[in-house]
C-alpha positions as CSV (number, residue, x, y, z in Angstrom):
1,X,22.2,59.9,16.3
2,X,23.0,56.2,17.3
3,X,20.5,56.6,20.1
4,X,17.8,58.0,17.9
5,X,17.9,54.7,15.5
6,X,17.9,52.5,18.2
7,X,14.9,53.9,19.7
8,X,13.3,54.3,16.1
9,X,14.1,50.3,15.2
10,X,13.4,48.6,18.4
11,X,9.4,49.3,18.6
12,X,9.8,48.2,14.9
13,X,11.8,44.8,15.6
14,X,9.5,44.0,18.5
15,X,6.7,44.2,16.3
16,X,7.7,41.6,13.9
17,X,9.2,39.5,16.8
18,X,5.3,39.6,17.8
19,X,3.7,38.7,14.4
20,X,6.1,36.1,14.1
21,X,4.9,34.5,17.1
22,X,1.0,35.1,16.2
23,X,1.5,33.3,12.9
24,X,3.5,30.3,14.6
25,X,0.5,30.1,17.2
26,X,-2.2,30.5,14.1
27,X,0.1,27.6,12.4
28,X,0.3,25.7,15.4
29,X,-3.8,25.5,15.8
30,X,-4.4,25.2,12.1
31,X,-2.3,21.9,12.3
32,X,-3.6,21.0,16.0
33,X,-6.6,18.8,14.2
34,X,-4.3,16.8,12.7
35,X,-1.4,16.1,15.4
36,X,-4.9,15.3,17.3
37,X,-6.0,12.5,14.8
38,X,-2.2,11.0,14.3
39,X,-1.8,10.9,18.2
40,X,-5.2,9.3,18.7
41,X,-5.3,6.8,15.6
42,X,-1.7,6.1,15.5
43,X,0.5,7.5,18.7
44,X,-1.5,6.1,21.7
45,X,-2.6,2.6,20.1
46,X,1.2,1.6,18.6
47,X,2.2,2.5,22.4
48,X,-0.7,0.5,23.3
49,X,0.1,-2.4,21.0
50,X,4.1,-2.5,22.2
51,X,3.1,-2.3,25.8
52,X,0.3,-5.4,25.2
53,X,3.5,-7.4,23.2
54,X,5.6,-7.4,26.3
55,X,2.3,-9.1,27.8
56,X,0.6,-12.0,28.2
57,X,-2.7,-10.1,27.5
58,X,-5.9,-12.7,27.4
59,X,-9.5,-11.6,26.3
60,X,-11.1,-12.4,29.6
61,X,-9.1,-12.2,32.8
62,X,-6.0,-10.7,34.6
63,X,-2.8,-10.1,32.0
64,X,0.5,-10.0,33.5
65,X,4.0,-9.1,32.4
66,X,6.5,-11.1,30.4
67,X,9.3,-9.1,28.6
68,X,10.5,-10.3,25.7
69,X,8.7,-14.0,25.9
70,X,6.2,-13.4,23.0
71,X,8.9,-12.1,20.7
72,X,11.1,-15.6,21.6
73,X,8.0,-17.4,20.9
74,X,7.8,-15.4,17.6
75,X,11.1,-17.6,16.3
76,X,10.0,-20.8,17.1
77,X,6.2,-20.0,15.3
78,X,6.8,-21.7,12.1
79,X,3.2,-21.0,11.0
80,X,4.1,-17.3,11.0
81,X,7.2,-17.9,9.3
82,X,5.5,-19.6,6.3
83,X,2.5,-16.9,6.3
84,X,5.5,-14.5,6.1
85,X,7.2,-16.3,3.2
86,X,4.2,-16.4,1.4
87,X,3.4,-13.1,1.6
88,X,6.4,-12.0,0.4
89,X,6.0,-14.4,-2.8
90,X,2.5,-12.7,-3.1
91,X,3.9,-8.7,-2.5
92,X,6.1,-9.4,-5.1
93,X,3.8,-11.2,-8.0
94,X,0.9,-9.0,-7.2
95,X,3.7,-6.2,-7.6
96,X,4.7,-6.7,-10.5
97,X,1.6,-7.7,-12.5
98,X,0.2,-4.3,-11.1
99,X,2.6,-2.0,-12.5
100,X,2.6,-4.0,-15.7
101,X,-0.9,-3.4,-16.2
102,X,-0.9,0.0,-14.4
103,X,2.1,1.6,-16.6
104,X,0.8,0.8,-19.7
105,X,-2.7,2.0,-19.0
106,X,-1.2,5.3,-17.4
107,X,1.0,5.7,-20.8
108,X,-2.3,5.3,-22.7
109,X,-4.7,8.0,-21.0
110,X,-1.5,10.5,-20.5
111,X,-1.9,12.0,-23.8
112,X,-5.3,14.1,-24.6
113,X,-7.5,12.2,-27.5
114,X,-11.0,11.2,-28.0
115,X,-12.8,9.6,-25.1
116,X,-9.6,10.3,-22.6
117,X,-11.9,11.0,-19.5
118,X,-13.9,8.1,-20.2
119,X,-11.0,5.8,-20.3
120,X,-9.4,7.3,-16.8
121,X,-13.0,6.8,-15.2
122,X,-13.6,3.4,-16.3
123,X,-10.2,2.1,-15.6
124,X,-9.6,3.7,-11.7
125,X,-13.4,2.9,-11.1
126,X,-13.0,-0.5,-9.4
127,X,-10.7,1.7,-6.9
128,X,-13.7,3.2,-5.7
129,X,-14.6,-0.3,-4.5
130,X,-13.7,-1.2,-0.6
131,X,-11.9,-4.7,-1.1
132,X,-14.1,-6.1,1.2
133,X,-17.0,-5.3,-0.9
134,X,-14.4,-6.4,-4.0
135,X,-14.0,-9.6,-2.5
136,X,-17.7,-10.6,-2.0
137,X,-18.1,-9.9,-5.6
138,X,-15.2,-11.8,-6.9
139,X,-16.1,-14.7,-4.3
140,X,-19.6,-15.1,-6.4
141,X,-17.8,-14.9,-9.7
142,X,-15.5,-17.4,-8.4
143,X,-18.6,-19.9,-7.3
144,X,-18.1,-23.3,-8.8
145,X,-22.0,-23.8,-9.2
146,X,-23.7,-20.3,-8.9
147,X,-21.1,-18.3,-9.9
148,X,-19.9,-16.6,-13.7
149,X,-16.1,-17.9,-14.9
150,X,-16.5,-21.7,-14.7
151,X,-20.3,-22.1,-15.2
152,X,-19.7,-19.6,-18.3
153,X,-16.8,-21.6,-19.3
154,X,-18.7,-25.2,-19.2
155,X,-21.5,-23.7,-20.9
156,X,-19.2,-22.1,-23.9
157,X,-17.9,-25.9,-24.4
158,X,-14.7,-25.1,-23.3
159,X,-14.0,-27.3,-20.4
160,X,-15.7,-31.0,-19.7
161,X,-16.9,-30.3,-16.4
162,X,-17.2,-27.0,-14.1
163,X,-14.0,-26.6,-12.2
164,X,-13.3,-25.2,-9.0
165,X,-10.9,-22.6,-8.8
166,X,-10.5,-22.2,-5.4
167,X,-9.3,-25.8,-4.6
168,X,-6.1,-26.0,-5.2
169,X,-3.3,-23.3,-4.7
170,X,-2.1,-21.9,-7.9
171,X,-5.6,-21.4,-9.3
172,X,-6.7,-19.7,-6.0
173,X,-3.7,-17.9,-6.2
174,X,-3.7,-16.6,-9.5
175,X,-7.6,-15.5,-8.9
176,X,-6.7,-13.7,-6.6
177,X,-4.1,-12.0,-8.3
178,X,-6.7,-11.1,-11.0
179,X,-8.9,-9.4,-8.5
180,X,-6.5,-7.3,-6.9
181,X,-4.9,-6.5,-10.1
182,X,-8.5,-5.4,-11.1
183,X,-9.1,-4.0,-8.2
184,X,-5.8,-1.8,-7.8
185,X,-4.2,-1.1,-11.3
186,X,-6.8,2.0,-11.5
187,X,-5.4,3.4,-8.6
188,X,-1.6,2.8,-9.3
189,X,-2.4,4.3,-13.0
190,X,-3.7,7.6,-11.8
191,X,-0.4,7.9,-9.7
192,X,2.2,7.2,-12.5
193,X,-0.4,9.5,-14.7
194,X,0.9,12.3,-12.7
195,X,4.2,11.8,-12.8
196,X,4.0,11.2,-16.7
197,X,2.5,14.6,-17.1
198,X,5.4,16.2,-15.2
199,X,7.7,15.3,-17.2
200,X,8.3,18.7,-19.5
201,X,7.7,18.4,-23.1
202,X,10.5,20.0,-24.4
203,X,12.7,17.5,-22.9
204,X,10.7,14.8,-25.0
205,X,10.8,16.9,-28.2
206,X,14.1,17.6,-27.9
207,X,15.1,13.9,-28.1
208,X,13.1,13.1,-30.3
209,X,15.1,15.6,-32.7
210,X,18.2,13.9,-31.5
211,X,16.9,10.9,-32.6
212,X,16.1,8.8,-29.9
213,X,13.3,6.2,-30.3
214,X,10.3,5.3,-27.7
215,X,12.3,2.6,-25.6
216,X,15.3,5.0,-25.7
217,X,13.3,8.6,-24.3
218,X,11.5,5.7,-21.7
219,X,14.7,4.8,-20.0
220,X,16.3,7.9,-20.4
221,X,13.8,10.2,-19.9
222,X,10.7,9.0,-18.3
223,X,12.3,6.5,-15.8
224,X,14.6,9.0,-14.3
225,X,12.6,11.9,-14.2
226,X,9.4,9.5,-12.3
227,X,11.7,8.3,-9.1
228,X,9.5,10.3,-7.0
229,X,6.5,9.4,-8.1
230,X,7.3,5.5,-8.8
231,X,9.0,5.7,-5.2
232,X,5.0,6.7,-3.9
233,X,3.2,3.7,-6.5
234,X,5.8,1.1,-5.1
235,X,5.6,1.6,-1.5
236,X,1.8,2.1,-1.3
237,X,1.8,-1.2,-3.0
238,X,4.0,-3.1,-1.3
239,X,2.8,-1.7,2.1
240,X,-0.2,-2.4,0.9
241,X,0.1,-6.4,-0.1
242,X,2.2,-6.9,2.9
243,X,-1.3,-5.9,4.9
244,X,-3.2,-8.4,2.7
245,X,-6.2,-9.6,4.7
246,X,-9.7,-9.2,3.1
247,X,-9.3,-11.0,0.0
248,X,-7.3,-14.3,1.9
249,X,-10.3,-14.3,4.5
250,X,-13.1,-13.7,2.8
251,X,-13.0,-15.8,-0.5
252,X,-10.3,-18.5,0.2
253,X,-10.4,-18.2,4.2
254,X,-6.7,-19.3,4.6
255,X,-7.0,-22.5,2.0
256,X,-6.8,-24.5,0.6
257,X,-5.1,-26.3,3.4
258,X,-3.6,-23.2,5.0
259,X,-1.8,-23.0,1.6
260,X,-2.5,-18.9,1.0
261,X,-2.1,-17.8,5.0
262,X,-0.8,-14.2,4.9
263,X,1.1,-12.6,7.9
264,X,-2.0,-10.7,9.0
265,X,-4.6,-13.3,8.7
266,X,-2.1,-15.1,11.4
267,X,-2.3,-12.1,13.3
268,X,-6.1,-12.1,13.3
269,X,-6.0,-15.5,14.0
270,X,-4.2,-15.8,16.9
271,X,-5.5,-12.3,18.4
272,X,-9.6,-12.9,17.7
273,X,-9.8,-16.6,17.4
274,X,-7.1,-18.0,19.7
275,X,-7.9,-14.5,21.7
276,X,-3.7,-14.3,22.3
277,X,-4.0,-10.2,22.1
278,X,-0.3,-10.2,23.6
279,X,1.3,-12.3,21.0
280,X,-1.0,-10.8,18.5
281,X,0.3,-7.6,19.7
282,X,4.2,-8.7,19.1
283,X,3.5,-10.5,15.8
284,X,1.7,-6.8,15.0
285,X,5.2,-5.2,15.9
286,X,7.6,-7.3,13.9
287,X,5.5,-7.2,11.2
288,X,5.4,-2.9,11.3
289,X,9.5,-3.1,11.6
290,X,9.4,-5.2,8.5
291,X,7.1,-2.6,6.7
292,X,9.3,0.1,7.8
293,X,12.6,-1.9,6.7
294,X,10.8,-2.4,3.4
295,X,9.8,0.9,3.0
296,X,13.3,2.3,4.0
297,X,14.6,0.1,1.0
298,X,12.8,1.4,-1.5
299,X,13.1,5.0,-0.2
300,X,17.0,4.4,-1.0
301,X,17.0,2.5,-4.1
302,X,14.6,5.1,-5.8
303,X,16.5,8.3,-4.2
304,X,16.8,11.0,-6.9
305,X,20.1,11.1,-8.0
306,X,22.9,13.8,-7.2
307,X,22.6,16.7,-10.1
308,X,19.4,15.2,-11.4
309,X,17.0,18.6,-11.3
């Protein structure tokens, strides 16, 4: 009798052993397209970029090896010290001033009413617009002579004479906050958007029964429950104003006075204009371990908590 089972199970277990295996392979080349992409567009050139850093690597002519030497360089750069103070003071302005336009705005379109769809689309259209192309626009509007805020503003009688506000640093600065608030607040709404409309309903009826007023659900509802989903908004905005580089180079170029350098427009610099690919290369990798540090942070600090479903 024992016999008989075994001989009557073993064809069947072999089976399933063997469409196990064919839906591993099937998984394995449905995924294969995209391990092909992350190895060629992210793998091979960050081993590329780490083996250039331990390099002096020049445009034209023979590189040769140096260890460590660009990274000791790296602490006695002062200029890319100072870019990297001032784009952390930027990462966290720009931060902040998008999530307090982009929560508000999310709040508002959340809730079904009239024109809903027409207020998502025009607030998260100027995503749709490459910041490159953003910062042309904004570089016009921006125009002391030919452009639209100070001509208007001289022309409406409310200043003596036109004024440039990309001369000095904390009118350059705040413009440029403007435009990447305008620019990315659509985006960041959408996000929190989605985690608003998670949140069950009953949960929010419920304490409204209880009593508990708007500020009072917000931080002890909303808040919790969006960890995730605030987690995701933060670090695609911190990740992204640490990478800051098209606005800085294409309206204020670095100025005034080197006054609004960001870590990547030093990168840039020395790699395409002082052609120094191999410290370009290290700079490139100290500035990816502070991303990851960054984002590591924030990972933690927004974890879900323990026996929060």
């Amino acid at each position: 009798m024992t016999t008989i089972t075994a001989s009557t199970t073993s064809p069947s277990r072999a089976r399933k052993l063997v469409g196990a295996s064919r839906r591993q392979w099937i998984g394995l080349i449905y995924v294969a397209p995209a391990v092909a992409l992350v190895m060629v567009f992210f793998v091979i050139p960050l081993g590329m970029t780490a083996w250039m850093s331990l390099h002096n690597w020049p445009l034209m002519g023979e590189h040769s090896f140096i260890g460590l030497d660009n990274y000791v360089a790296i602490l006695r750069d002062t200029r890319f010290w100072n870019a990297l103070k001032f784009t952390g003071y930027y990462t966290l302005v720009v931060t902040i001033a998008i999530f307090a336009v982009a929560f508000p705005l999310a709040i508002f379109i959340e809730k079904p009413r009239p024109l809903t769809n027409l207020y998502r689309t025009f607030f998260f259209m100027p995503a749709v617009v490459g910041f490159a192309s953003a910062s042309l626009l904004w570089s016009w509007l921006l125009n002391v002579d030919s452009g639209l805020f100070s001509p208007a503003a001289y022309d409406l009688g409310l200043i003596d004479k036109k004024f440039n506000l990309l001369a000095t640093f904390q009118p350059a600065f705040w413009s440029i906050i403007a435009m990447v608030v305008w620019k990315v607040a659509g985006f960041t709404m959408i996000i929190l958007m989605t985690g608003l409309q998670s949140i069950p309903q009953d949960l929010q009826e419920a304490a409204v029964i209880d009593g508990a007023g708007p500020f009072a659900r917000f931080r002890a509802i909303t808040l919790p429950l969006m960890r995730r989903t605030l987690a995701l908004a933060l670090i695609l905005s911190v990740a992204g104003s640490i990478l800051a580089f098209d606005q800085f180079y294409i309206i204020l170029r670095g100025g005034p006075r080197n006054q609004t350098l960001t870590a990547v427009y030093w990168i840039f610099n020395q790699s395409f204009v002082s052609f120094k690919l191999g410290y370009g290369a290290a700079l490139s990798m100290v500035l990816l371990a502070i991303l990851v540090a960054l984002s590591l942070i924030q990972l933690w600090l927004l974890r879900k908590p323990e026996g929060l479903d």
